[in-house]
C-alpha positions as CSV (number, residue, x, y, z in Angstrom):
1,X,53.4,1.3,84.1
2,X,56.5,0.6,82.3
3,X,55.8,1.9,79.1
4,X,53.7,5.0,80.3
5,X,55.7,5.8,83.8
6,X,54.5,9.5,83.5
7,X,50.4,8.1,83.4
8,X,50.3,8.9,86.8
9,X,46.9,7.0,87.1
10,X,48.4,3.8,85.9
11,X,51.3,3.9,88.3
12,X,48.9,4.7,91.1
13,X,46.7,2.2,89.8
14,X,49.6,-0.1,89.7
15,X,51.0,1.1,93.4
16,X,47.4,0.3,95.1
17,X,47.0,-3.3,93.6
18,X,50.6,-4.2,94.5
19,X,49.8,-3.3,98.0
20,X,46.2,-5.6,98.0
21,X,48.1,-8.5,96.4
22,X,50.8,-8.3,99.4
23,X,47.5,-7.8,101.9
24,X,45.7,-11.2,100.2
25,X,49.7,-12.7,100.3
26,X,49.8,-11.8,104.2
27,X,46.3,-13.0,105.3
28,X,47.6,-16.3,102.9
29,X,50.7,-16.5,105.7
30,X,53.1,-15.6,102.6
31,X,54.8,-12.9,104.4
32,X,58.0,-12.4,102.6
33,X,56.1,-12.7,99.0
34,X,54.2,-9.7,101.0
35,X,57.2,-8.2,102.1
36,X,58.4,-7.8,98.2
37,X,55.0,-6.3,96.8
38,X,55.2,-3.7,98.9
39,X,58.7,-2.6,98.4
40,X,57.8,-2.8,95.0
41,X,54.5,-0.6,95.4
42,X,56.6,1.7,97.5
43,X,59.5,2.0,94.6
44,X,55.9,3.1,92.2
45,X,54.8,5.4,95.0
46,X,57.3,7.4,97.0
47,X,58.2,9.1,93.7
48,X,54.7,10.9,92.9
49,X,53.0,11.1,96.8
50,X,54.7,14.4,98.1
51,X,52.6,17.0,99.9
52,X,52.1,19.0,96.4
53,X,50.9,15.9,94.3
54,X,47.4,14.3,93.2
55,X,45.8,13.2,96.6
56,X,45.2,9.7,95.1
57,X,48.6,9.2,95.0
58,X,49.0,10.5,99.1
59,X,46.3,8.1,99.7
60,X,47.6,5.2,97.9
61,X,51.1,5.6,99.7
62,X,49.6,6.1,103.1
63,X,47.7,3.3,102.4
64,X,50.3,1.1,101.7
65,X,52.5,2.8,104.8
66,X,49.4,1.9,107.0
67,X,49.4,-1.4,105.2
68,X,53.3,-2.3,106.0
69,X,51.9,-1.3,110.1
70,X,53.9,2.4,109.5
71,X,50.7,4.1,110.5
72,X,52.6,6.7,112.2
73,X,54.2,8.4,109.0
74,X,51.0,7.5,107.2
75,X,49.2,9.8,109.5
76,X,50.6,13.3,108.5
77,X,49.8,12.2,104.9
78,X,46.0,11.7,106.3
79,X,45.7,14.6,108.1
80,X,46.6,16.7,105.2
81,X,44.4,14.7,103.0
82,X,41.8,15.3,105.5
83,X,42.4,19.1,105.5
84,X,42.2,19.6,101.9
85,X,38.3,17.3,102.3
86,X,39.7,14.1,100.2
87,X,38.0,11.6,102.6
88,X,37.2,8.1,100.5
89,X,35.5,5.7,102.9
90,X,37.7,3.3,102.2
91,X,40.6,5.2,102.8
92,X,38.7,6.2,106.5
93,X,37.7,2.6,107.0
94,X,41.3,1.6,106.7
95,X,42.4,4.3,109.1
96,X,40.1,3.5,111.7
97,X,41.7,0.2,111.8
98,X,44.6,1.9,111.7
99,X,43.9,4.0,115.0
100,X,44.6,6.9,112.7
């Protein structure tokens, strides 16, 4: 991601495993370790996840949003995800757990 920052797949790519290693890190108890992959997945994502960008990016930030319990501003990413059809079961899974 470093050396290609405008491969928006890697960064994404990069931006959704951050967030699962500070999932594993939390379920571990190693909540600050959490705290700092997601800040660092957030720095990767916020840039590329507006409303006009590649849905994988809106998902990956929400998911990470609903991962670091903001479900609430993750939701208006959803819903316009949902309007537009992009509906990955995992991304549904993880908002039904979500309450979203």
């Amino acid at each position: 991601a470093r050396e290609r920052p405008d491969d928006e797949t890697i960064v994404a790519r990069l931006g959704e495993s951050l967030t699962g290693a500070a999932a594993i890190a939390e379920l571990d108890g190693r909540s600050a370790e959490a705290a700092v992959l997601r800040r660092r997945a957030a720095t990767l994502l916020v840039e590329f996840s507006g409303p006009d960008s590649n849905p994988g990016f809106q998902a990956a930030y929400a998911m990470l949003l609903v991962a670091d319990r903001r479900a609430g501003e993750a939701r208006a990413i959803i819903e316009r995800l949902r309007a537009i059809g992009y509906r990955p079961r995992r991304i549904e899974a993880a908002c039904e757990r979500a309450g979203i």
